[in-house]
C-alpha positions as CSV (number, residue, x, y, z in Angstrom):
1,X,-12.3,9.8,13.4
2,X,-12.3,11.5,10.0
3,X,-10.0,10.6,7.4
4,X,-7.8,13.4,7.5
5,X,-7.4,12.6,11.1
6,X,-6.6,9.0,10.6
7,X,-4.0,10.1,7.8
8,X,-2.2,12.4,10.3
9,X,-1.8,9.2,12.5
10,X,-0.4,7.2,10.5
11,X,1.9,9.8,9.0
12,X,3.2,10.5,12.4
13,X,3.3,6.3,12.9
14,X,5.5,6.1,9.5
15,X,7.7,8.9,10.7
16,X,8.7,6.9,14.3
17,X,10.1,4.5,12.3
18,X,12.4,6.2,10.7
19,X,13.1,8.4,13.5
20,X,17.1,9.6,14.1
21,X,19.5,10.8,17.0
22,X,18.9,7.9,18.7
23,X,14.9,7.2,18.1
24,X,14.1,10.6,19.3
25,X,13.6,12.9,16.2
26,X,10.9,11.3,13.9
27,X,12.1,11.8,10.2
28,X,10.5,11.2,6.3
29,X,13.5,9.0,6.2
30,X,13.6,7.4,2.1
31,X,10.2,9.6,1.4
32,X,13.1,12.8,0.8
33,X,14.3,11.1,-2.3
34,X,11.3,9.6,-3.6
35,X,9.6,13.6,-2.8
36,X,12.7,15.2,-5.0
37,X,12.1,12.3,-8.0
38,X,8.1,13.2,-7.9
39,X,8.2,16.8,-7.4
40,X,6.1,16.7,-3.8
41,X,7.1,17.6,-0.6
42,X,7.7,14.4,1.7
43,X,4.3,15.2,3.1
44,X,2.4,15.4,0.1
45,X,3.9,12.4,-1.1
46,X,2.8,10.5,2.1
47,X,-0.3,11.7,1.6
48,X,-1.0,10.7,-2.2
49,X,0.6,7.2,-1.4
50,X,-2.2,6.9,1.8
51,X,-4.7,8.1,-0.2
52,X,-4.1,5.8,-3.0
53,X,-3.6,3.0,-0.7
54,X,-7.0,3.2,1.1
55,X,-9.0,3.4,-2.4
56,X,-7.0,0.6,-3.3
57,X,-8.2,-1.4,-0.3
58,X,-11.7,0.0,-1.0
59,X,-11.8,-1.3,-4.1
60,X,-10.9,-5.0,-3.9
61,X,-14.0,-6.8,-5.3
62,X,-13.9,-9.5,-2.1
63,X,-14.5,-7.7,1.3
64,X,-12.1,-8.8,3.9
65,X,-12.8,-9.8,7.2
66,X,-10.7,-7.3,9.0
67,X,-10.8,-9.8,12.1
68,X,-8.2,-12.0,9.8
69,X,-6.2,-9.9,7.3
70,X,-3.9,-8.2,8.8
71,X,-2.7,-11.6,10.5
72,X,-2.4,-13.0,7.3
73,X,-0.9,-9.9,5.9
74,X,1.5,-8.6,8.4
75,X,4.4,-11.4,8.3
76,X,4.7,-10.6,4.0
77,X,4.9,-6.9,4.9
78,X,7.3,-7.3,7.3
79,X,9.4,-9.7,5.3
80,X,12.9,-8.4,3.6
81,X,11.6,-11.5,0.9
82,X,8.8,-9.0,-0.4
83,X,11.1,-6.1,-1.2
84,X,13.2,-9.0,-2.9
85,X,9.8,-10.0,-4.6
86,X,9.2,-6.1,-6.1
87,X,12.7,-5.8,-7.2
88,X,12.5,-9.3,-8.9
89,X,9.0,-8.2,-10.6
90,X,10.6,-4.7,-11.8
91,X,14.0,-7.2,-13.3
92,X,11.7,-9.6,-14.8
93,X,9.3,-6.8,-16.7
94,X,12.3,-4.8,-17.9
95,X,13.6,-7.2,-19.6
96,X,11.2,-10.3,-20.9
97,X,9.2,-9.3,-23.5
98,X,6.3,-11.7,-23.1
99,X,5.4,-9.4,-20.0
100,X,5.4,-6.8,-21.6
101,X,1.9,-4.8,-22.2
102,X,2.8,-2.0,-24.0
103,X,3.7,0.3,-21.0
104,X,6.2,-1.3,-18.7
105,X,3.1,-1.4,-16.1
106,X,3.7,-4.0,-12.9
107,X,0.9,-6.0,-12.9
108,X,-1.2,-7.1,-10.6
109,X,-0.7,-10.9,-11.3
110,X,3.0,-10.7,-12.2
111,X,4.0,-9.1,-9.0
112,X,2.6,-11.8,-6.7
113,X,4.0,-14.6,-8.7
114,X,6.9,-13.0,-7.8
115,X,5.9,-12.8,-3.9
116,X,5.2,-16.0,-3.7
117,X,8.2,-17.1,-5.3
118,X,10.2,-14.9,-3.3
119,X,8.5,-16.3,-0.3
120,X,9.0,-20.0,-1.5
121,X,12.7,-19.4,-1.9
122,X,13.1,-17.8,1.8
123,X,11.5,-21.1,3.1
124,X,8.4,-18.9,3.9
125,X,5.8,-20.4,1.2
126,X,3.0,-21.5,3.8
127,X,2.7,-17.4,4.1
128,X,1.0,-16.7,1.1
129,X,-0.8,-20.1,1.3
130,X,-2.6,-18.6,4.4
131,X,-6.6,-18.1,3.2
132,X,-8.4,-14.9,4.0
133,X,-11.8,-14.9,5.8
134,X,-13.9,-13.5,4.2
135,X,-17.6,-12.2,3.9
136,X,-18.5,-13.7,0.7
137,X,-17.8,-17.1,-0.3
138,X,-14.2,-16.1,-2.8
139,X,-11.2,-15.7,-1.1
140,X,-8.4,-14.0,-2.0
141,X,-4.7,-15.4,-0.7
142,X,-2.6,-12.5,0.6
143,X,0.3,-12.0,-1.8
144,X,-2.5,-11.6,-4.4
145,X,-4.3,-8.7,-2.1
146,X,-0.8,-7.1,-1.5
147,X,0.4,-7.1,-4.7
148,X,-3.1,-5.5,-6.2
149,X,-3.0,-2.6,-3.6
150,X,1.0,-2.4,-4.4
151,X,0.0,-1.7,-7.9
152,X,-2.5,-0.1,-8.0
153,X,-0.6,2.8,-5.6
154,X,1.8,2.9,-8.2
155,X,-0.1,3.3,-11.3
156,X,-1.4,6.6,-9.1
157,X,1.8,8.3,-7.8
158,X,4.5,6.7,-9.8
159,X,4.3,6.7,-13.9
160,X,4.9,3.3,-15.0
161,X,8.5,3.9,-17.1
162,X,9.4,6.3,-14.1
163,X,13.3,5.2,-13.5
164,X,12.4,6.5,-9.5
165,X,10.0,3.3,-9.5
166,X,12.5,1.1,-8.2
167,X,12.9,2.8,-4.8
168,X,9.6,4.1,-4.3
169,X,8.2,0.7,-4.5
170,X,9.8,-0.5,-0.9
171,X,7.9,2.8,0.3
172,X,5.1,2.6,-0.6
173,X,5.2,-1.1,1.1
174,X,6.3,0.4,4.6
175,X,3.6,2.9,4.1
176,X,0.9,0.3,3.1
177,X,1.9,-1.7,6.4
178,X,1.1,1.3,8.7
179,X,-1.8,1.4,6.7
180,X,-3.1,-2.1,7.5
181,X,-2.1,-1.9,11.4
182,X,-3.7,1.4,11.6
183,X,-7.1,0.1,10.3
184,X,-6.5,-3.4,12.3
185,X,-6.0,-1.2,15.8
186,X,-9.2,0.7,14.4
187,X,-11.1,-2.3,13.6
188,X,-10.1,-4.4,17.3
189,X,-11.1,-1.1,19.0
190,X,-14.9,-1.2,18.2
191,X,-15.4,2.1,17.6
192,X,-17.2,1.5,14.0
193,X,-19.6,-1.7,14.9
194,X,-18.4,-5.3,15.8
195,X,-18.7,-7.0,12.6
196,X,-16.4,-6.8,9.7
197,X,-19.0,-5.6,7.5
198,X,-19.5,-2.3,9.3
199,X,-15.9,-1.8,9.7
200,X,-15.8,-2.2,5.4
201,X,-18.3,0.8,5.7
202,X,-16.2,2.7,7.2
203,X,-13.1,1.9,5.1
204,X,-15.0,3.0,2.0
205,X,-16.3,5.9,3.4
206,X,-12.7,7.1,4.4
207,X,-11.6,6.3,0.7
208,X,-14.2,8.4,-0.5
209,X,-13.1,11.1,1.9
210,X,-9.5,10.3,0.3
211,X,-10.8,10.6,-3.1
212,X,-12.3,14.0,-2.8
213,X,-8.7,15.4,-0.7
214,X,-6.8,14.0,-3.8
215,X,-9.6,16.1,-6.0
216,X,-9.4,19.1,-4.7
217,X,-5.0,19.1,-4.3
218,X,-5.5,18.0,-8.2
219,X,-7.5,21.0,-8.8
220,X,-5.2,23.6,-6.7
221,X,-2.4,22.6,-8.7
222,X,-3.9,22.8,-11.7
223,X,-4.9,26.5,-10.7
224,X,-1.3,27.1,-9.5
225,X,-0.1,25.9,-12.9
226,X,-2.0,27.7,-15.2
């Protein structure tokens, strides 16, 4: 599977769930607003959110077993506490100082304190207690692995001061979810090797695929712009 197939999947995943007329007409659902703040299509906005997503996943410096994370990750995606958690993050940098870097950026480490605290409030603490397996002898717990993907889609397709932030931030949390089932189902289904460590080969060579699509609609609107 390529990843511009992959992509397509999961679009067409994220679009079931926000389907209307009683489940049968699969919609963009919130991605319309988010599309008319950013200026994309709700398409191309998907797609830069996907795109950013799987380079974000790429990118983490431990490599997950793939067997384990999205068990550990699923219950604080699916969780109304998380979207609590964002919005509490946003409140908490707009308006204490001492977080403040200089840009209004959500940070990494800031946004999971906030997960787990969101988590530890809702009675739901031993979530983001739950350890990773993982390849090489670090582990990362998940509300610090969601919350670094999480930001690191945003400092991509949302400007940090952006007043939009605040409702693309849930989305891009529903989209990062279909995102981890999609390359769990890929992972259980063998397709790419047994072992964890040849699925990670395949994740990174899909965000490299992602990385040159995002190049090359970069470029096309630069052309269109000029």
């Amino acid at each position: 599977m390529t990843y511009a197939e992959l992509r397509a999947a999961n679009a067409r995943a994220y679009c079931r769930q926000n389907a209307t007329l009683f489940g049968l007409v699969p919609t963009w659902g919130p991605l319309w607003n988010c599309a008319d703040q950013t200026g994309d299509d709700p398409e191309a906005l998907f797609d830069r959110i996907h795109d950013a997503g799987i380079q974000a996943i790429a990118a983490q410096q431990t490599q997950v077993d793939w067997s384990q994370t999205y068990a550990a990750v699923k219950p604080l995606l699916e969780s109304p506490a998380l979207v609590t958690a964002i919005q509490s993050a946003r409140w908490d940098l707009a308006t204490s100082v001492s977080e403040h870097d200089g840009s209004l950026t959500l940070t990494k480490e800031l946004l999971a304190r906030h997960i787990r605290d969101a988590f530890a409030r809702a009675g739901l603490q031993h979530l983001t207690r739950m350890r990773l397996e993982t390849l090489q002898p670090t582990a990362v717990d998940p509300s610090t692995l969601l919350a670094a993907i999480i930001t690191a889609v945003l400092g991509v397709v949302c400007p940090p001061t952006a007043p939009f932030s605040a409702i693309l931030e849930p989305v891009i949390a529903v989209i990062i979810k279909v995102l981890f089932s999609s390359l769990s189902t890929q992972f259980a289904g063998g397709t790419y090797g047994a072992s964890p460590d040849a699925f990670n080969a395949q994740v990174q060579e899909w965000a490299r695929e992602a990385a040159s699509a995002g190049s090359a609609v970069n470029s096309r609107t630069t052309a269109r712009s000029a």
